[in-house]
C-alpha positions as CSV (number, residue, x, y, z in Angstrom):
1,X,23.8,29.1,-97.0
2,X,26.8,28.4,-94.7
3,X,26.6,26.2,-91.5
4,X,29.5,27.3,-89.2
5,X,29.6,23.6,-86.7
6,X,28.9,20.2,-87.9
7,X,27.3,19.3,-84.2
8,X,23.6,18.1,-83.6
9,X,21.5,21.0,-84.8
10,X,24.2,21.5,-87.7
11,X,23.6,18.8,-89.5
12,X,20.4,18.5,-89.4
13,X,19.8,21.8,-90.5
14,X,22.4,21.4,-93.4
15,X,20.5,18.6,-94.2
16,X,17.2,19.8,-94.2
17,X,17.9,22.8,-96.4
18,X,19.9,20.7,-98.6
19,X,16.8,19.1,-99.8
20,X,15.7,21.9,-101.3
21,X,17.3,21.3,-104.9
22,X,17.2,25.4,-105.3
23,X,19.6,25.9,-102.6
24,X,23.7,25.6,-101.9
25,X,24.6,24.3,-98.8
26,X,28.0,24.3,-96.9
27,X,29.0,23.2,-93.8
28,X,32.3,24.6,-91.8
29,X,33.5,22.1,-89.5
30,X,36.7,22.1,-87.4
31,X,36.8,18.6,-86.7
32,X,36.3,15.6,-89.2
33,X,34.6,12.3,-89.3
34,X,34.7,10.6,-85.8
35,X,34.7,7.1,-87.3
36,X,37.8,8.0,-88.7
37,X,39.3,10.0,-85.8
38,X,37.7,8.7,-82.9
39,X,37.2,5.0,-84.2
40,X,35.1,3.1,-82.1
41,X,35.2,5.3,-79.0
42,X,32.8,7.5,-81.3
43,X,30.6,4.4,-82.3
44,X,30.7,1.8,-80.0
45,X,27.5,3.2,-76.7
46,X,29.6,1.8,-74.0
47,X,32.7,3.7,-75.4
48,X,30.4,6.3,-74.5
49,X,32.6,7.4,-71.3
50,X,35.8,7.3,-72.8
51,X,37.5,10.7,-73.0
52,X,34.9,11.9,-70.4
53,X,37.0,12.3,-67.4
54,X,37.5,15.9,-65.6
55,X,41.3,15.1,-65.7
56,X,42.5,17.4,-68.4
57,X,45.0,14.7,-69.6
58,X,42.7,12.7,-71.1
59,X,41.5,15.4,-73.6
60,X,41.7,13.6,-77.4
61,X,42.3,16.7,-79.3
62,X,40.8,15.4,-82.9
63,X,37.4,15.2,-81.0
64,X,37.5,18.0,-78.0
65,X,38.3,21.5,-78.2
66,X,39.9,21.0,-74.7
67,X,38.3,23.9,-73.1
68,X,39.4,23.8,-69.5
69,X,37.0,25.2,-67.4
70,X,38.5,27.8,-64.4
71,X,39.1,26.4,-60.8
72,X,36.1,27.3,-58.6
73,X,36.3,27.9,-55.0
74,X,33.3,27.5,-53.3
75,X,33.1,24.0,-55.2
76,X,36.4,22.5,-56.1
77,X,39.8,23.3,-55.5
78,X,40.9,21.3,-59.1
79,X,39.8,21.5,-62.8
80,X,37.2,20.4,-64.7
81,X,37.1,19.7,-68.2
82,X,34.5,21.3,-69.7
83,X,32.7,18.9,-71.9
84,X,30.3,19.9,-73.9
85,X,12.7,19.7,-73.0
86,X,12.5,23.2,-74.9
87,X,11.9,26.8,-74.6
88,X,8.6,28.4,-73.7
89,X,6.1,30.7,-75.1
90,X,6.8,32.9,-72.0
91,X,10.3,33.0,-72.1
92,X,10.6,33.5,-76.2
93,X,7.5,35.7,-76.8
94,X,6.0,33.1,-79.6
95,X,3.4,31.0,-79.3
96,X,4.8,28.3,-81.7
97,X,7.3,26.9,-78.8
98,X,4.2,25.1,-76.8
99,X,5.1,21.7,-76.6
100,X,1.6,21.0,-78.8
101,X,2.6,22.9,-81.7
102,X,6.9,21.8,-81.0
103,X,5.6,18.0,-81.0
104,X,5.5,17.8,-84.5
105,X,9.4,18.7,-84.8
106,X,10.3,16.4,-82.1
107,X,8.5,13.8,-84.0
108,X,10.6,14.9,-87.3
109,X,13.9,13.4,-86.8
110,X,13.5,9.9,-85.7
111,X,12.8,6.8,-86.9
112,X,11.8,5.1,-83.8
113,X,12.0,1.0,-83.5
114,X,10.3,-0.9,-80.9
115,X,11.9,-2.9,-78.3
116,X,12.9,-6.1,-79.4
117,X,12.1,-8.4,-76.1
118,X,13.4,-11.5,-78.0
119,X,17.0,-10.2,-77.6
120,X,16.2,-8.6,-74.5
121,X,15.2,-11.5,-72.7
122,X,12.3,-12.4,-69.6
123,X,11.4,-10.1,-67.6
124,X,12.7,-6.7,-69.9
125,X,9.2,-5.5,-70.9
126,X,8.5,-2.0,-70.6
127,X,6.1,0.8,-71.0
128,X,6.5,3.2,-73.6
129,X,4.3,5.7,-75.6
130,X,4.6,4.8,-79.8
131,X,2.3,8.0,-80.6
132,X,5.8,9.8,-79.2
133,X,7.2,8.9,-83.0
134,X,5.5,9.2,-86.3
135,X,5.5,6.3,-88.5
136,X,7.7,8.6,-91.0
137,X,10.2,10.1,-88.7
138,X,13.9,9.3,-89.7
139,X,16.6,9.4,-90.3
140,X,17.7,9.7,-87.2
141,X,17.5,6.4,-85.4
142,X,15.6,5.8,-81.6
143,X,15.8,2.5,-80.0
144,X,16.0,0.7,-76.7
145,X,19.0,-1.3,-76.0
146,X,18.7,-4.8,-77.0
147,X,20.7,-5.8,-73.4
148,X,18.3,-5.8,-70.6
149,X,20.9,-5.2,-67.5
150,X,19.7,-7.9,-64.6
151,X,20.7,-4.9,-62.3
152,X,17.8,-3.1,-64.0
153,X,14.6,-5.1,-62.3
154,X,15.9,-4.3,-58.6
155,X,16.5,-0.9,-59.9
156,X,12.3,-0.9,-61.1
157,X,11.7,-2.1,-57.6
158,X,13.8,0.6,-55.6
159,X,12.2,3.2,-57.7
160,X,8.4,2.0,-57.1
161,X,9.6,1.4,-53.3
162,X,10.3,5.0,-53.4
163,X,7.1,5.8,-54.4
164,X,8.2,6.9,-58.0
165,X,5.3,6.1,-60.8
166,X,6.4,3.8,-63.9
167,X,5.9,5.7,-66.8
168,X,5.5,5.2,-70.4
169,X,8.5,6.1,-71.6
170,X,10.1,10.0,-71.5
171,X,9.0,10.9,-75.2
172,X,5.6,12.6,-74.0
173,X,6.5,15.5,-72.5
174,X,6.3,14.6,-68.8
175,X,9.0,13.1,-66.5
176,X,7.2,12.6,-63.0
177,X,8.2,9.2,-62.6
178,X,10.7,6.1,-64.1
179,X,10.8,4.8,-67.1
180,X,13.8,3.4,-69.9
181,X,15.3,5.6,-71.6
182,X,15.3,5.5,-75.7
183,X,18.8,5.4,-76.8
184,X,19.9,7.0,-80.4
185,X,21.4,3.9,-81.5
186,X,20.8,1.7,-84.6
187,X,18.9,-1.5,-83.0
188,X,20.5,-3.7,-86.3
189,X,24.6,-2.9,-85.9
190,X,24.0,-1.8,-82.4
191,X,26.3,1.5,-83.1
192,X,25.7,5.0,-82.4
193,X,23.2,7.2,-84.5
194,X,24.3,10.3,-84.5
195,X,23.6,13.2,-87.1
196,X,26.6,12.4,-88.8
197,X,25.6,9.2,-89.4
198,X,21.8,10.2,-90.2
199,X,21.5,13.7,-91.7
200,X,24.9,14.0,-92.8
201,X,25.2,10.9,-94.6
202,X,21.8,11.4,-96.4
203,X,22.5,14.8,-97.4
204,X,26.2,13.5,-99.1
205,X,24.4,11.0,-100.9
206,X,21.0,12.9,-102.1
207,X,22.1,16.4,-102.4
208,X,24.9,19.1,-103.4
209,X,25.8,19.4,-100.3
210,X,29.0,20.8,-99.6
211,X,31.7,19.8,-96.3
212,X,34.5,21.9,-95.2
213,X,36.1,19.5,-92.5
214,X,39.1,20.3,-90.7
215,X,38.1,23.8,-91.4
216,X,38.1,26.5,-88.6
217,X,35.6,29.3,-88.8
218,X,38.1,32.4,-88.0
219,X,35.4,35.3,-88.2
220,X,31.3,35.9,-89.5
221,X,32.5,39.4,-91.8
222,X,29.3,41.6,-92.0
223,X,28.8,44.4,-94.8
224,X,28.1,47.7,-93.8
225,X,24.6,47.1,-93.0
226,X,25.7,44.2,-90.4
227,X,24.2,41.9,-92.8
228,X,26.3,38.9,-92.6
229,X,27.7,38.1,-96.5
230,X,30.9,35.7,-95.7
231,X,32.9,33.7,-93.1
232,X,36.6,33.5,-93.1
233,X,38.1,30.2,-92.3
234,X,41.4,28.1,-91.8
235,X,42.5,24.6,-93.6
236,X,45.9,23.9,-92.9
237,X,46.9,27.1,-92.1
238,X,45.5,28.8,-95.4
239,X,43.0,31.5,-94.5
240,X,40.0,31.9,-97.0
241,X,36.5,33.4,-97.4
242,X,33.7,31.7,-98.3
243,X,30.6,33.5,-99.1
244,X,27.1,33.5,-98.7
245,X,24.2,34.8,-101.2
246,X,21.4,34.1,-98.0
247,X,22.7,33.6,-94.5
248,X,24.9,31.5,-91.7
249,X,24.0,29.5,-89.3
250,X,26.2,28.9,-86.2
251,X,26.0,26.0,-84.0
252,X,27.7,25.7,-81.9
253,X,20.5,0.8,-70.9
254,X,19.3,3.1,-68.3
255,X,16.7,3.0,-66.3
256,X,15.7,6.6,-64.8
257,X,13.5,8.7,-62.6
258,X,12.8,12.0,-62.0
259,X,10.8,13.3,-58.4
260,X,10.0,16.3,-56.7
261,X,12.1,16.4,-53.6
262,X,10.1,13.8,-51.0
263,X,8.5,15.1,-48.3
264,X,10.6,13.8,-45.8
265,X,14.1,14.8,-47.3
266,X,11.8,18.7,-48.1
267,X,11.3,19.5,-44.1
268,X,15.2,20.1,-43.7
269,X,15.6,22.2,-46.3
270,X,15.3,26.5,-45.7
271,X,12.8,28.9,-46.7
272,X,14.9,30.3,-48.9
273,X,15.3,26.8,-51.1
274,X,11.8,26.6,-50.5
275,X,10.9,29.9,-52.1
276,X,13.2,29.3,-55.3
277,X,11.9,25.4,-56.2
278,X,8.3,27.1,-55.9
279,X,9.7,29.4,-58.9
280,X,9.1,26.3,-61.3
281,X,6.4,25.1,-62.6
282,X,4.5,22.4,-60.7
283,X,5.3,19.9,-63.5
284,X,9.1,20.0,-62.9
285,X,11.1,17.6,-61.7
286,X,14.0,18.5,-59.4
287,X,16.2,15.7,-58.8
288,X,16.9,12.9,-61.5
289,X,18.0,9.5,-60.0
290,X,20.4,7.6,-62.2
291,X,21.6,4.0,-61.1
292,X,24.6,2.5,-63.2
293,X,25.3,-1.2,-63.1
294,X,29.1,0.3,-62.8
295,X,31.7,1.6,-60.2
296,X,32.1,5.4,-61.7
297,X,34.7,6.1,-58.5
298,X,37.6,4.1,-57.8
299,X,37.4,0.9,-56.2
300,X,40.0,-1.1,-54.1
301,X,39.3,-4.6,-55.9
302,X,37.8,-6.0,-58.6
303,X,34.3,-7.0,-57.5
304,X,31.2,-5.7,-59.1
305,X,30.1,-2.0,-57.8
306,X,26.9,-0.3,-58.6
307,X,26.3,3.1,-58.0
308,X,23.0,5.8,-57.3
309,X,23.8,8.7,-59.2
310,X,22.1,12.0,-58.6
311,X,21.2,15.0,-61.5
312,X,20.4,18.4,-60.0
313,X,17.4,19.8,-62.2
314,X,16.3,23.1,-60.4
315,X,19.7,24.6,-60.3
316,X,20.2,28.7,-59.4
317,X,23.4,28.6,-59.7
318,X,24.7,30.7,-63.0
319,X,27.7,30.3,-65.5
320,X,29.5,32.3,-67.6
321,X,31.5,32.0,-70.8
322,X,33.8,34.9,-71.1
323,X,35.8,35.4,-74.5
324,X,39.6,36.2,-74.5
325,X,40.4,37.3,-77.8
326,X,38.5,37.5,-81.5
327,X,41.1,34.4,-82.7
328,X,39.2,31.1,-82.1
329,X,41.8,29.5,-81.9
330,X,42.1,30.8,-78.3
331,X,39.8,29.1,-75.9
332,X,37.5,31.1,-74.1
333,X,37.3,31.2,-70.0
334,X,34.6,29.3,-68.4
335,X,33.2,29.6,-64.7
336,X,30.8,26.7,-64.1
337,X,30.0,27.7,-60.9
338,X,28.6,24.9,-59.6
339,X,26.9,25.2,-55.9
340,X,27.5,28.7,-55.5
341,X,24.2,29.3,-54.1
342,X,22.9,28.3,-50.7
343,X,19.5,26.6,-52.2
344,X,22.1,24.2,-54.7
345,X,23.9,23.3,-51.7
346,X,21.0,22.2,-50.0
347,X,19.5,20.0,-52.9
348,X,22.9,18.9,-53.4
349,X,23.0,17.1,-50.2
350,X,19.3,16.3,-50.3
351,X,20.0,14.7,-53.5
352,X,23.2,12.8,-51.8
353,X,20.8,11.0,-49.3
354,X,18.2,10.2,-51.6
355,X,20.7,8.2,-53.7
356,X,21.9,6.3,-50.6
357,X,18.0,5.8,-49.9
358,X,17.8,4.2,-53.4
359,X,20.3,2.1,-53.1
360,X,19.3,0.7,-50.3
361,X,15.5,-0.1,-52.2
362,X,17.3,-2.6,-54.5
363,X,17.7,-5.1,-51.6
364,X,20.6,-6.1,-53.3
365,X,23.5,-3.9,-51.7
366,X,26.1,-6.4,-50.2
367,X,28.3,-5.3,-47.3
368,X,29.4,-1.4,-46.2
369,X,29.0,1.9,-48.4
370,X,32.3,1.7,-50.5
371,X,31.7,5.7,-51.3
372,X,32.0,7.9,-49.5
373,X,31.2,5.3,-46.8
374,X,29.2,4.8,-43.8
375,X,31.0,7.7,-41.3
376,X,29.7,10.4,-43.5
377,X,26.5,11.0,-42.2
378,X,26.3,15.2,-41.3
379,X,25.4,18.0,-43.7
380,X,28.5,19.3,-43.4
381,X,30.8,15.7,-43.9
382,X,27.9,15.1,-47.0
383,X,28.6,19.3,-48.8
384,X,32.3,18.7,-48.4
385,X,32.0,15.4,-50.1
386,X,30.1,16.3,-53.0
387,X,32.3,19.4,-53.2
388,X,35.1,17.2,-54.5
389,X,33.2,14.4,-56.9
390,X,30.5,16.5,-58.0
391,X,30.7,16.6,-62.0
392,X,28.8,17.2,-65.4
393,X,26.4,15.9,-67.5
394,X,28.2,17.3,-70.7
395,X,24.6,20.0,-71.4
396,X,26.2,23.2,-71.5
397,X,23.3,25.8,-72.9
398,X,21.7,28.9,-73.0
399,X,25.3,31.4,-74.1
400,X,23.3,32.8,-76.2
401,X,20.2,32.5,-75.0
402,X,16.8,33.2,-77.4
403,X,14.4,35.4,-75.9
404,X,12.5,38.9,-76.3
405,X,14.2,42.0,-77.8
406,X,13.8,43.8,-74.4
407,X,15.2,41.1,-72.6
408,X,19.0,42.0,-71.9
409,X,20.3,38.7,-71.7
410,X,18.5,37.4,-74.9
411,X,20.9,37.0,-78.1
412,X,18.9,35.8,-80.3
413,X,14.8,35.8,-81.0
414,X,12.4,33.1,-81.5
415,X,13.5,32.5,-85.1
416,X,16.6,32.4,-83.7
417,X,18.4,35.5,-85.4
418,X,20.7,37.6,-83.8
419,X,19.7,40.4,-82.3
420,X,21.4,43.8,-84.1
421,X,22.6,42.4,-87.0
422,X,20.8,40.7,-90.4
423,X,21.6,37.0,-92.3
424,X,23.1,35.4,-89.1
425,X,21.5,32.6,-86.6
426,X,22.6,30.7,-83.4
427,X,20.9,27.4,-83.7
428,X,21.9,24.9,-81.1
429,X,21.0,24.1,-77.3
430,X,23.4,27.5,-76.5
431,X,20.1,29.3,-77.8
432,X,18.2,27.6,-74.8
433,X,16.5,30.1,-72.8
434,X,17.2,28.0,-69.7
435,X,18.2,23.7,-69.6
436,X,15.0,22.1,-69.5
437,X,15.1,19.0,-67.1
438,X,14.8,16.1,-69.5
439,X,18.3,15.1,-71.4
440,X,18.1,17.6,-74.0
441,X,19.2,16.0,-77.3
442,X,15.8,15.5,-78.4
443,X,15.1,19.5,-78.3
444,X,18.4,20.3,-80.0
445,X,17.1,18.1,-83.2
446,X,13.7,19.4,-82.5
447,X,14.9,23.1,-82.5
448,X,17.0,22.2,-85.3
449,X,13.8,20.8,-87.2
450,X,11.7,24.1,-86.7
451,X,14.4,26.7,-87.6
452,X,15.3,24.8,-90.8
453,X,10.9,25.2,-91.3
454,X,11.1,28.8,-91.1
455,X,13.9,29.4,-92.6
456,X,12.5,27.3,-95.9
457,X,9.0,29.0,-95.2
458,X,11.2,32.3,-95.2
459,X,10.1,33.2,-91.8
């Protein structure tokens, strides 16, 4: 079995499989090991920024394809670079992907440590739900961070101010509320855990397990059934097949809360919005507040600058991805069209003065609003703002989106093969019916976890 993408769901599929004695593994990857290209930008959680930025220059080519996503007009006049909780029975047609039968696969992968309040210091306690993890989860690691920020207590305060609920912990399956987030780093070194580091690194060591780095898949060659039988690939400018007996695969400290839109910021927005946040379900969040003890905007000194960070969750605003050529070594076009529609515009700015309401909770703001400062105060001065800072949080999904067979813009179904053709599956958060709310690494190695269970069940 071939793995085309040595990301998330990759590796842990790679892995999995691989411990199966019976069968041969290989995994196609175009990059190669970040500790060794990336150093500690890769392994270091505050690094974590670092190569980030929507300026195009600071792409790092032995970690980032450097897709450039297209110029957008109704939200900014400049580039971005495009950096890249679970489906539902509904959308997939399977009653497997409730979250009471997925909670078992979300409880696979980790091996969750408890927070360790003697190097977090007074005052860090926190609620959090240990029936989240299974005693013999692993190996991916799941912490808290052993530094307990002081900005983080005012930050608890500003959120209960605003009525938010403390929660325990985001691991359950509801968000309604604040609560710390678990970090995937290893709680002993203090580094990143990353499925490199975890699945990768087990499978080397316990299995046959075979890596192609610095390899390129080229093309998936079918037969003439469409039965996919080999991939061809690039190493240092040799092209090559390498073939398959079964089939591919192709994957492609924070304190947080997430609130319905309050009543008081809800009355100015239209009917319209109104109609399309009653499409979710009554259970989802639409705004995520997320304060950072850091200036993420430029600043005309060096004084200390904390900022109230808004996530959009309830987008209706659509994407697209559209392919050039059949080389992939030429970059596809992306739209992100961000705020295209009137309802994100409206929770955009909603959003915007919902920030400036929790920074104001802490009690701890010193001085004028540095950004975008005190005069902006109107819909209009707030949209035009936003227009040109408004970024991502790095969770492109659903391209190829799992669904049913008569749904048009499904690519794959709920054992996520591809529709049309036989021994080839998409398994990564592209395969995402839709972006659930939460952060979504968790369901990429929860998918991951499933897929590689059918797929050893022969499903």
């Amino acid at each position: 079995m071939q793995i085309i993408g040595g990301g998330t769901a990759g590796l842990t599929v790679a892995q999995r499989l691989a411990e199966n004695p019976q069968l041969s593994v290989a995994v196609i990857e175009g990059g190669s090991f970040y500790e060794i290209d990336n150093g500690n930008y890769s392994q270091i959680p505050a690094y974590d920024v670092q190569f980030s930025s929507p300026d195009p220059a600071s792409i790092q080519p032995l970690v980032d394809w450097g897709i450039i996503a297209s110029p957008q007009a109704v939200c900014c006049a400049f580039e971005h670079l495009f950096v890249e909780s679970s489906p539902t029975p509904y959308h997939v047609g399977d009653q497997s992907f409730t979250f009471e039968r997925l909670l078992a696969y979300f409880r696979k992968s980790p091996h969750f440590t408890p927070p360790d309040y003697a190097k977090r210091g007074p005052g860090s306690s926190l609620l959090y739900s240990p029936d989240a993890f299974s005693s013999d989860g692993g190996p991916l690691q799941v912490s808290y961070t052993n530094f307990y920020q002081p900005f983080s207590t005012y930050v608890k305060l500003a959120l209960q101010k605003l009525g938010l609920q403390n929660i325990p912990g985001m691991n359950s399956g509801s968000l309604l509320g604040f609560s710390e987030f678990t970090l995937t780093v290893d709680p002993v070194t203090g580094v990143r855990s990353s499925s490199e580091t975890s699945f990768l690194q087990a499978a080397i060591a316990n299995s046959t397990l075979q890596v192609y780095h610095r390899t390129v898949a080229k093309k998936v060659v079918f037969d003439n059934e469409k039965r996919a039988k080999s991939v061809l690939v690039e190493t240092a400018g040799v092209m090559y097949e390498l073939s398959a007996r079964k089939e591919h695969r192709s994957t492609v400290n924070r304190s947080a809360g997430w609130e319905k839109i309050p009543r008081s910021l809800r009355g100015g927005l239209s009917n319209g919005t109104l109609t399309d946040l009653a499409k979710f379900p009554g259970d989802w969040p639409e705004l995520e507040l997320l304060p950072l003890a850091s200036a993420a905007a430029p600043a005309a000194d060096s004084d200390n600058y904390a900022i109230a960070s808004i996530a959009l969750l309830t987008t209706t605003s659509r994407g697209n991805v559209t392919i050039l050529s059949d080389d992939t070594n030429q970059n596809p076009v992306v739209s992100l069209n961000w705020l295209l529609t009137a309802t994100d515009r409206e929770i955009a700015v909603a959003g915007f003065k919902r920030a400036r309401q929790l920074a104001a909770a802490t009690g701890i703001t010193v001085g004028p609003e540095v950004l975008p400062g005190a005069e902006v105060q109107t819909d209009e001065q707030i949209l035009d703002f936003i227009r040109g800072t408004v970024g991502p949080i790095h969770h492109a999904s659903a391209t190829c989106a799992m669904g049913r067979r008569n749904n048009t813009n499904a690519v794959v179904d709920s054992k996520a093969k591809v529709f049309g053709v036989q021994g080839l599956r998409v398994v990564d958060a592209s395969a995402f019916p839709l972006l659930p709310p939460g952060h979504p690494q968790a369901s990429v190695y929860m998918l991951a976890e499933k897929i590689a269970d059918d797929i050893l069940k022969a499903k």
